[in-house]
Structures are given as C-alpha cells and as structure tokens.
C-alpha positions in Angstrom: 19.7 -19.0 0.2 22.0 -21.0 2.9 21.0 -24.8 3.3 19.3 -25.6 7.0 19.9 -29.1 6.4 22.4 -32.2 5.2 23.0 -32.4 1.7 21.4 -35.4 2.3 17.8 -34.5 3.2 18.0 -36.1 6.7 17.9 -33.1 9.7 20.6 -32.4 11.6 21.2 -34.0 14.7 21.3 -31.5 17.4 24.3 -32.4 19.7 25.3 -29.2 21.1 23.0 -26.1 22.9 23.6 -24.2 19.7 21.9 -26.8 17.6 19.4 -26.4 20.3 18.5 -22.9 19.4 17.7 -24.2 16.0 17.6 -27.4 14.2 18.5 -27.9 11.3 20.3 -24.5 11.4 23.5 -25.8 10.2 24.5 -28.7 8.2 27.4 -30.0 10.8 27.6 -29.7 14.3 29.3 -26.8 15.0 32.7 -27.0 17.4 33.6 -24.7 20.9 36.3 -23.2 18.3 34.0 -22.1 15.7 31.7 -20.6 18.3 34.2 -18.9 20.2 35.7 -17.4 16.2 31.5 -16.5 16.0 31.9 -14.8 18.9 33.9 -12.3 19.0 36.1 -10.4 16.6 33.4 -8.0 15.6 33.2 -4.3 15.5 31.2 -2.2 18.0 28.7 -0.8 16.1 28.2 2.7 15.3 25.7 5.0 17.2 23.2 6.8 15.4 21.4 9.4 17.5 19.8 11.6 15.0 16.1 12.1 15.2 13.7 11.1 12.4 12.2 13.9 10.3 8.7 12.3 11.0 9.4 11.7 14.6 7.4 14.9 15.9 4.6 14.6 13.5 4.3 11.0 15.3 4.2 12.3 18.6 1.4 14.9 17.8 -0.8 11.8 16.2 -0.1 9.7 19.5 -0.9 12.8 21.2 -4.5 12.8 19.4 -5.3 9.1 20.2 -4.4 9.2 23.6 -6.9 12.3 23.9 -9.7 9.9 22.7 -8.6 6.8 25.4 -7.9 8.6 28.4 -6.5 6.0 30.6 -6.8 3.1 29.1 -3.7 1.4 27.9 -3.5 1.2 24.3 -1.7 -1.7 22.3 -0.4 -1.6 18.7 1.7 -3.8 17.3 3.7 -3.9 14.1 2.7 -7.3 12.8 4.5 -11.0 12.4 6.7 -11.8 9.5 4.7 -14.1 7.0 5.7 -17.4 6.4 6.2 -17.6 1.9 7.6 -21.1 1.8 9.7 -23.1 4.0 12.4 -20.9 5.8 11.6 -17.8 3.9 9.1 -14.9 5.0 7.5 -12.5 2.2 9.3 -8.9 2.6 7.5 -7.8 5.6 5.2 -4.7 5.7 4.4 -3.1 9.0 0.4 -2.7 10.2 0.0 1.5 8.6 -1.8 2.1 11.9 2.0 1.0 13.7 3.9 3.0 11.2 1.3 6.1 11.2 2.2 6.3 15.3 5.7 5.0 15.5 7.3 5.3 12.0 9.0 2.7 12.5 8.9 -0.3 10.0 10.4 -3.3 11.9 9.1 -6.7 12.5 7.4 -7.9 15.6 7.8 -4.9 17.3 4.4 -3.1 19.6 3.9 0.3 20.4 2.3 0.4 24.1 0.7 3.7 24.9 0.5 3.3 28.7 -1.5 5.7 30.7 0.6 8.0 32.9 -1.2 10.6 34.4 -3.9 12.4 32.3 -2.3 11.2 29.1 0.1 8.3 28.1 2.9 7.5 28.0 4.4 6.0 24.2 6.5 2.7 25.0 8.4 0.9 22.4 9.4 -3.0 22.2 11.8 -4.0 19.6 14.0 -6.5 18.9 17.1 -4.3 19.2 20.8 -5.1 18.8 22.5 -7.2 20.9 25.6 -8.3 22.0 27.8 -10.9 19.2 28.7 -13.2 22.3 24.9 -14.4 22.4 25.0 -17.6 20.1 21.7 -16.3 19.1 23.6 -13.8 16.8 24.8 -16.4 14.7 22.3 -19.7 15.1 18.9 -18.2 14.9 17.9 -18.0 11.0 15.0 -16.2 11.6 15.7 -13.1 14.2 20.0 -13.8 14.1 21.5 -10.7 13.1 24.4 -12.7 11.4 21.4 -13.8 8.9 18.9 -10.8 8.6 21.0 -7.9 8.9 22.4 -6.0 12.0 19.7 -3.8 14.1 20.0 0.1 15.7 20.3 -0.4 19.3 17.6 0.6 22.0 19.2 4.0 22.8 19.0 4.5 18.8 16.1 3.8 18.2 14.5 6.0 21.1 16.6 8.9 19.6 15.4 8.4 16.2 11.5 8.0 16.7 11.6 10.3 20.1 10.0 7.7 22.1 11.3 5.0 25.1 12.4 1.7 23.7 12.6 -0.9 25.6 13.8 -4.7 24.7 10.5 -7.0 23.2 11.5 -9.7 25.3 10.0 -7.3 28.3 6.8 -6.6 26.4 4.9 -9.9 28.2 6.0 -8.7 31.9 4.7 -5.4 31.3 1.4 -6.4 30.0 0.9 -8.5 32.5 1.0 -5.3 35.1 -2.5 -4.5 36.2 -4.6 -1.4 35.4 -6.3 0.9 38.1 -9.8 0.4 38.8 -11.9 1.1 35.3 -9.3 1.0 32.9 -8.9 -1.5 30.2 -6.4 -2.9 27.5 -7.2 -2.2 24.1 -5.3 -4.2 21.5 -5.5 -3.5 18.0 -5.9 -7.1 16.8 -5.5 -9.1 13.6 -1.5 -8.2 12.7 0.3 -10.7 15.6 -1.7 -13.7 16.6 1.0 -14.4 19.3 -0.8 -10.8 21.1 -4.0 -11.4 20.0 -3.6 -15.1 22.3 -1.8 -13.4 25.2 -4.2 -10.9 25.6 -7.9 -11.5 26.5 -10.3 -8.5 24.7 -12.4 -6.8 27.2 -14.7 -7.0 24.8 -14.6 -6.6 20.5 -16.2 -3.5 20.9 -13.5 -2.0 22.9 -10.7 -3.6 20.2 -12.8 -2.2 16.9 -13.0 1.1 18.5 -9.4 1.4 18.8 -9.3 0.0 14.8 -11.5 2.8 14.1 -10.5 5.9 15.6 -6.3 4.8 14.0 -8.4 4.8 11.0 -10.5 7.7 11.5 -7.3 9.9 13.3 -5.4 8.8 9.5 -8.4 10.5 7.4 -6.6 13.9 7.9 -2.8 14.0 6.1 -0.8 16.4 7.5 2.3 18.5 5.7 4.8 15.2 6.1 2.3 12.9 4.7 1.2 15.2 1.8 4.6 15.5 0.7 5.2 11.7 0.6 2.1 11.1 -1.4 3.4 14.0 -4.0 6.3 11.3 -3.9 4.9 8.4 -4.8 2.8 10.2 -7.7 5.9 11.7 -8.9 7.4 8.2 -9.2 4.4 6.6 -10.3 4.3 9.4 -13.7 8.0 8.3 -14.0 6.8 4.4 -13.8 3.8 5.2 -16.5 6.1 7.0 -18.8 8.3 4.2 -18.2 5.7 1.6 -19.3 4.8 4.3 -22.8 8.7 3.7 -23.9 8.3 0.2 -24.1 4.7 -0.4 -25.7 5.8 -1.9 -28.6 8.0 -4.1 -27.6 5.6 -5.2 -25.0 3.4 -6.1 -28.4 6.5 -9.1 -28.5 6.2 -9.7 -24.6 2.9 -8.9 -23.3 1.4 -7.8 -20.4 4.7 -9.1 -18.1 6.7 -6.5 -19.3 4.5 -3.9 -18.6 4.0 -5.1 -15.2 7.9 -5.6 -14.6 9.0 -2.2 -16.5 6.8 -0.1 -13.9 8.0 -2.5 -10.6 11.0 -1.6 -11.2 11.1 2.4 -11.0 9.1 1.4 -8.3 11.7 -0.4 -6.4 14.0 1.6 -7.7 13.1 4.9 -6.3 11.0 3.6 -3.5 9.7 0.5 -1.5 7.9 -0.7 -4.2 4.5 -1.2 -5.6 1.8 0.2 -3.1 -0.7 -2.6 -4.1 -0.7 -5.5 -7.2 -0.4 -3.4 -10.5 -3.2 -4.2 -13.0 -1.9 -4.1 -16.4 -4.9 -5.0 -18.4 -4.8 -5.5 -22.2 -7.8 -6.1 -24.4 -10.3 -7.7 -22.1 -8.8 -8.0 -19.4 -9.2 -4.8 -18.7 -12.7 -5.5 -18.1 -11.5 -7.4 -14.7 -12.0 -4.7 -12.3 -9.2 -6.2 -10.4 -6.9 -8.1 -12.4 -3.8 -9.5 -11.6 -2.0 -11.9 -13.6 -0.5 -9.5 -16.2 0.0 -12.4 -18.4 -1.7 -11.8 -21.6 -0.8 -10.2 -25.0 -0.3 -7.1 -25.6 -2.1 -6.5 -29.2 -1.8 -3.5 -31.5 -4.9 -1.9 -31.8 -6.2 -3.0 -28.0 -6.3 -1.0 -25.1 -3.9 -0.6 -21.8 -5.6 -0.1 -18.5 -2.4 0.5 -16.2 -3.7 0.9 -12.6 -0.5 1.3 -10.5 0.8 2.9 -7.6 4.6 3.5 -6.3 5.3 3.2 -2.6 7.5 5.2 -1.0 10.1 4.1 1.7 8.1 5.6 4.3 5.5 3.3 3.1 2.7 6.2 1.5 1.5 5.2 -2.0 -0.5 6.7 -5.2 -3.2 5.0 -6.9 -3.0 6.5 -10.7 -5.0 4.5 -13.8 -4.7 5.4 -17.5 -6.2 4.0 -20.6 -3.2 4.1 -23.0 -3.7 2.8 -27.2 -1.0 0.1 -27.1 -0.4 1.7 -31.0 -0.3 5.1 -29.7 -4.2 5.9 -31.2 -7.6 5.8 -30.2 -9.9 4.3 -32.3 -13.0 6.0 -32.9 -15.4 4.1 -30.5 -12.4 3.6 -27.7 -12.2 7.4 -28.3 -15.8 7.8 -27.3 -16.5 5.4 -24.6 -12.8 7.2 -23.3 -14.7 10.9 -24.1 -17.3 9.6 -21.9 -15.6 8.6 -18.7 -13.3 11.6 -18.8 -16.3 14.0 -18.8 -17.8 11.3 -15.6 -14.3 12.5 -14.0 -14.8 16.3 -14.7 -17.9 15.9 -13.2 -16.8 14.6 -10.3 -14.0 16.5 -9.7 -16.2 19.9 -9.5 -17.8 18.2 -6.4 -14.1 18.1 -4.4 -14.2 20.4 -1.8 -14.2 21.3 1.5 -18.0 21.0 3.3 -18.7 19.1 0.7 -19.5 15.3 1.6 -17.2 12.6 0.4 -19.6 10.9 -1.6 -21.2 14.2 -2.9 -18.8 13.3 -6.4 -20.3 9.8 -6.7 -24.0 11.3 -8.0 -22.5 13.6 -11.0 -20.1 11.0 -12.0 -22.7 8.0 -12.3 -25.5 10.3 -14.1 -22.7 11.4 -16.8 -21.2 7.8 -17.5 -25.7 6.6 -17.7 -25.9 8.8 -20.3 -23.2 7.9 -21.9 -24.4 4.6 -21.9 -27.9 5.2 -23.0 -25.8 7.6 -26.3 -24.2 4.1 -27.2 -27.2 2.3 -27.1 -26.6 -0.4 -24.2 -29.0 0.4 -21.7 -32.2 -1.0 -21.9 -34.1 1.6 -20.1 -33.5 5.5 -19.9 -30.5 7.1 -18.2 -33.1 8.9 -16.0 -34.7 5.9 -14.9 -31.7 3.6 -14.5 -30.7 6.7 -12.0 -33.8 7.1 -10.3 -33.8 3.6 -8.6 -32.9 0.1 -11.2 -29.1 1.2 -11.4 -28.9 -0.8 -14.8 -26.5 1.2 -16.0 -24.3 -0.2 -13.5 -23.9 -3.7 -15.0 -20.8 -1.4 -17.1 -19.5 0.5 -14.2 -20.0 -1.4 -10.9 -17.6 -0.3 -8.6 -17.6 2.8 -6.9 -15.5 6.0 -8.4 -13.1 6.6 -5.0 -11.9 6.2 -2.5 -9.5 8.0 0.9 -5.7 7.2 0.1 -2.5 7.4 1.4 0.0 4.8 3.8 -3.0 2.0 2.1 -4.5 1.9 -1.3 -7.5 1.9 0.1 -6.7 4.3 3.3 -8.8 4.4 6.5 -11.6 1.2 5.5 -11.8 0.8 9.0 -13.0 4.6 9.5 -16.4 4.3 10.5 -19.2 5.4 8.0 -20.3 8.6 9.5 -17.0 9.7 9.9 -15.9 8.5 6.0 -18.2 7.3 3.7 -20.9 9.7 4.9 -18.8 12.0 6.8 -17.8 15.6 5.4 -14.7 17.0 3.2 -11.9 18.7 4.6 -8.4 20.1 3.6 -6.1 17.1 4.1 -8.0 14.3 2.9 -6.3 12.9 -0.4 -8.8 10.9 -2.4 -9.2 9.1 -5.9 -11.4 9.8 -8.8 -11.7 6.7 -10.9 -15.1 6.3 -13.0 -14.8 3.9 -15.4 -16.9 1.3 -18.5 -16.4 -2.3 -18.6 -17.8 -3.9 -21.4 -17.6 -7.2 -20.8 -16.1 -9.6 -24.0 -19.2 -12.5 -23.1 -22.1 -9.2 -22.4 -24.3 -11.0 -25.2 -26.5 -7.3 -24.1 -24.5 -5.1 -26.2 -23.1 -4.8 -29.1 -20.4 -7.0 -30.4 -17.8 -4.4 -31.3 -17.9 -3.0 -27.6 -17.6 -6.1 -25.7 -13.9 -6.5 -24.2 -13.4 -2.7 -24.1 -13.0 -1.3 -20.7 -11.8 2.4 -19.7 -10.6 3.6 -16.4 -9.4 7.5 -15.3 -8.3 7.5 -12.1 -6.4 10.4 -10.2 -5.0 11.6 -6.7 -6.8 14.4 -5.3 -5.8 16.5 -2.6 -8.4 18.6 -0.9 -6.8 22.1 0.2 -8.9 24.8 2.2 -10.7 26.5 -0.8 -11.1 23.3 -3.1 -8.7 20.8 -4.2 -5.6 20.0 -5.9 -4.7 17.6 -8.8 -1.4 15.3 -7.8 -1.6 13.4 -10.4 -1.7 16.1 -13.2 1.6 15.8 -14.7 0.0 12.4 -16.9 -2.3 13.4 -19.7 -5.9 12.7 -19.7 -7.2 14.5 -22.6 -7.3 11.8 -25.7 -5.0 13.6 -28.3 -2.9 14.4 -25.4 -2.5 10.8 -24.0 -1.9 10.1 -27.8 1.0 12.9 -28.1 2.8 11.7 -24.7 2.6 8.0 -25.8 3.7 8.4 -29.6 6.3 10.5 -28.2 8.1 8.4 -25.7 7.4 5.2 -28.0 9.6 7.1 -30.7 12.5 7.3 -27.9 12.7 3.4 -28.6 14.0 1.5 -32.0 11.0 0.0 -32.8 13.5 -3.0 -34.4 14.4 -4.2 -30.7 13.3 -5.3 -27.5 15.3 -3.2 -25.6 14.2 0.1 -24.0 15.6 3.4 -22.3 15.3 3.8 -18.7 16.2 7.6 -17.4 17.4 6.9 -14.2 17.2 9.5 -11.1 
C-alpha cells in the first residue's frame, strides 16, 4: 500500500488545490511540474464496444419489473465500497438485485428505470472514465483511476450492458426531476446510505415491495443463470477434490489448510468463495455455522466441508460433504452418515414441478426422527416427536434448504407465499442439506456420539418433468466417499506437507 501521510505521522499540510482534493494524499506537496508530467503523456484508451453475453437476458428481467411498476420510477443501486481499515475498502461485491438487472459489477453505480411511456426506460450512472487532465485522475485515492485501476468509458459501457449510461455525477439532478401526478420513487434501500438520505420513501411499503418482487422476479433462473451455477458446482467439485489431496497433511496443519486449499481454486477459477467456507473438524462440525477454521484436523474425526465457488459473474453453489479425515468411516459415523443420506433420498423424491417448496422438508425430518429414535437419543417416539414436540430437532435444527443462485441464500426477501409456501417450477435451483449434530456438551445422549455432526447438502435444479442433480459428480454413498478420498489422498507422499494442485 502507498503511504497517505509524512513518514512522520503528522498530516500533510495542504498548500496547493490538489492537496485540496485530498489530504494527506501525498507525502510532499506536489509542484505545477509534477502535475503538468501527471497530466498528460498518456494513451487514449482503447474502445471496447462489444456487447455482453448477458446483456439481453438483462433487458428481458428489467422488462419483467417494469411490467409490475408501471410508472413509477424505480431505483437500484449497486452499493458503497466498505470501509476495512483506514484507507482500504473490503473487495466490493455489488447488491445481486443491481447485478441480476444491469450485470454490471461496479461500485457506486444506480440503475434508474424511469418511466417513459407505458414502460421504462433503463438509465445507468457510473463513475466512467475520464479525461487524465482532471487532477482527480491522479490525487483522489479512493475513485482516482491512477490508484484503482482505469474504467470503460460511458459509450462502453452502454454498448456492453445494452442500456444508456450516463455520468453518476448527473444521478442527483435527475432524481430531483418530478414525477407526473400519482407516480412515486421506489428505491431499493439498504446498499448506499448516501441514496437512502437523498431520497425520502413514499412510504416502507412502497420500498419493501420493490425488495420483494427483485427477489421474487430472481426465483426463476433462466438458461444464462443455470449455466453459471453448473459453473460454480463444477469448480466447487474441483475445490473438494482439492481439499481430499491434502487431508493428511492438513492432520499437521488443521483446519486452515483446508479452508485456504479450497479458496484458492476458488479464486483461481472464479471470483472467489460465494459465502464463509465451513471446514468443521471433530466438533466443530456441530456449529451449524462455523467459521474460524482454526482447529485440528485429527485422524479418526470427521470433515464437514460446506463451501461454495463464486463465479465472476457473481453466481455461486452451496455443496457440503462429510469426508473421514483418515479416508474411513467408523462404524457409528457410518450410521449416523447412513441415516442422513437416506433423510436426502427422501427428500429429493419430493423435487418437482407442482410440488411445493417445502413439500421435501416433511420426508426428510420423519427419516432423520427415526433415525434418532434407532440410536436411542430421543426421549419420546419418532411418531410423537413428529406429530407436534419436534424433539428430535434438538440434533437437526435448521431447516434442509433453501432457493440458490447469485446469494447463498437466494431470494430471502421473496415473500412467503411466493417462496417458502409458494409452488415448484422448472428453473428454481435449490439445496438439500439434512443433517445430525450431536453436540460434544449434549449430557442427553450418549457419550461416544457427542461431537459428531453430519451434513449432505446438494444443488438441485428443478427441470419441467422433475429435477436434476448439479452436484452429482462428488460421491455421497459411504464406500464411495471412502474410494474418492483414499484415492486422491494416495496422489500425495504422505511424508510431506506439500500437495498437487491440477490446474485448469
């Protein structure tokens, strides 16, 4: 990172108007020469008028919202950079809703939908390229393409995402136009606190509804999204077969390695991780949602890898698997595994179109309660712990799925008729994830099941006459998750700490 400020600690004294622009920017004053040298000298930059691939798939989903707000004027913005530390943002992630209508990914940047007629018209404002006279090029840390990287222009970006783009410096003056008579502003709030200020809601209702019919218009992926999703599964299998080849040498380094081994296919064949991985040794996999990834990984525990890859247009899996950090079940993981892969089968007869999204939830719970009351730690019959007590959930709180695609946990703003309640069709992509957690302090049960905790969880795709597997290509049967990990732990000398990566 460049220094913002004298060796010495004490800010810079802002003598000239480029100091001005930003304190502390540089550590001496700088002279008319330098700024002229800043200047000038610099190439023009080089058009780029192609046209997205996902540009038309864009339009049509704009296209569908504007059909549910006839003439109102609708505002989404991408989000604002967030602050890390000092002068350094986290990597910035665009609002999915922004990039669902736009795909676009940049910073700061608002799609308007302004009504035009019986429909709208789409309106981007971007920060954009500009000119290398404007001292801003070279003495603004923050937005200065000198420091973050050089930007398309505005003719560029309307050819790539088919759409007007105008300069986000014009955004304020165009809000500020008025409506006709009737018409309202509806602002999708919570990403850019600077738009959330400038603009005063109508009322929440009008603001959630937007929220919700994004969400609601995302539920359905169409052939550009499913692609992407088959994507990031495909470099999520790599990640996990990754993560196999270095199990015992992550018996020397623990549950870090695991964590960095499958972050970096991630990064390397797409944006990254789609959420925090959990890589859960031992009992930790009994923290639904851990995150720290720094404990042991013993010989004879259990791996609960729940991880996703992102791709670069932002879409992401959600896989999990239960993998013997020595290659073998033992016999009581073996059964409490046997049980929560039979809770999936069950569940994954009840994918299909007409069905309701939660149809899967009822067959899932009543195999995993028996189950249970087969290993002797309920304290009441499976059929009456399913009838109404729901004891049997004090091993298996959480719920076994969930929508997914450009979030983890896609469309949560979808209202509940619509989602939770509403009806299966081809297009949705779900998970399937039942799992045990025994927890290692459960005084309840008995002592060799406490710390064990099992997880299956898969990417389904709902097609017109039932569903598809995406995730299919990792094992899930327990001598075949043995085979695939002893075999790609025998790729690596067990002698060393090093490991083989096959590279794309």
């Amino acid at each position: 990172m460049s220094e913002t400020s004298r060796p010495d600690g004490e800010p810079t004294t802002a003598v000239n108007e480029l100091a001005d622009l930003d304190p502390g920017q540089f550590s001496d004053p700088i002279s008319e020469e330098l700024k002229a040298s800043l200047s000038s000298g610099w190439a023009p930059g080089k058009a780029c008028l192609d046209k997205a691939p996902v540009s038309a798939y864009c339009a049509r989903r704009r296209l569908a919202l504007s059909e549910r707000f006839p003439g109102d004027r609708l505002v989404v913005p991408s989000g604002q950079p967030r602050r890390r530390v000092s002068d350094q943002d986290y990597r910035f992630r665009p609002g999915s809703d922004y990039v669902y209508l736009s795909g676009d990914q940049s910073p700061e940047a608002v799609l308007v939908l302004e009504p035009l007629g019986e429909g709208h018209e789409a309106l981007l404002f971007a920060r954009t390229r500009g000119p290398r006279s404007d001292p801003l090029f070279f003495a603004d840390s923050r937005h200065g393409e000198l420091w973050v990287g050089a930007r398309p222009s505005a003719p560029e970006v309307s050819a790539w995402f088919g759409l007007e783009c105008r300069a986000l410096d014009q955004l304020s003056e165009h809000l500020a136009r008025p409506l006709g008579p009737g018409r309202r502003t509806r602002v999708l709030r919570g990403l850019d606190a600077d738009l959330d200020g400038s603009i005063r809601a109508a009322s929440d209702r009008d603001d959630a509804e937007l929220s919700a019919v994004c969400n609601e218009l995302r539920l359905v992926k169409d052939e550009y999204e499913v692609a992407e999703i088959e994507s990031a599964v495909a470099i999520t299998t790599r990640g996990f077969e990754d993560v196999a080849r270095v199990l015992t040498a992550a018996q020397s380094a623990g549950e870090r390695l695991i964590e960095a081994i499958f972050e970096f296919r991630s990064r390397l064949e797409g944006n990254g991780v789609g959420y925090n991985t959990i890589a859960a040794v031992g009992a930790h996999a009994t923290t639904l949602h851990w995150q720290r990834n720094d404990g042991p990984a013993r010989s004879g525990d259990l791996l609960l890898l729940d991880a996703g890859a992102e791709t670069r247009s932002l879409y992401t899996a959600d896989v999990t698997r239960t993998i013997p950090i020595s290659g073998r079940f033992s016999p009581l993981q073996r059964q409490v595994y046997q049980v929560v892969l039979a809770a999936q089968e069950a569940a994954l007869g009840e994918i299909r179109p007409g069905n309701r999204f939660r149809d899967y939830y009822g067959p899932a719970a009543e195999v995993l309660a028996r189950g249970l009351e087969d290993l002797g730690v309920l304290s009441v019959p499976a059929e009456e712990s399913l009838a109404g007590s729901g004891l049997h959930r004090r091993f298996t709180l959480c719920s076994p799925g969930h929508m997914l695609g450009l979030d983890v946990h896609d469309c949560a703003k979808a209202r509940a008729a619509v989602y939770l309640d509403g009806v299966l069709e081809a297009g949705h992509v779900l998970t399937v994830e039942p799992g045990l957690y025994f927890q290692p302090d459960d005084e309840t049960i008995p002592a060799e099941l406490r710390g064990l905790g099992v997880r299956i969880e898969d990417d389904v795709l709902v097609t017109p006459t039932g569903a598809r597997l995406l995730s299919d290509a990792l094992p899930r049967d327990p001598d075949a998750v043995e085979q695939w990990a002893l075999e790609l732990m025998s790729e690596t000398k067990e002698e060393t700490t090093t490991f083989s990566m096959r590279l794309p």
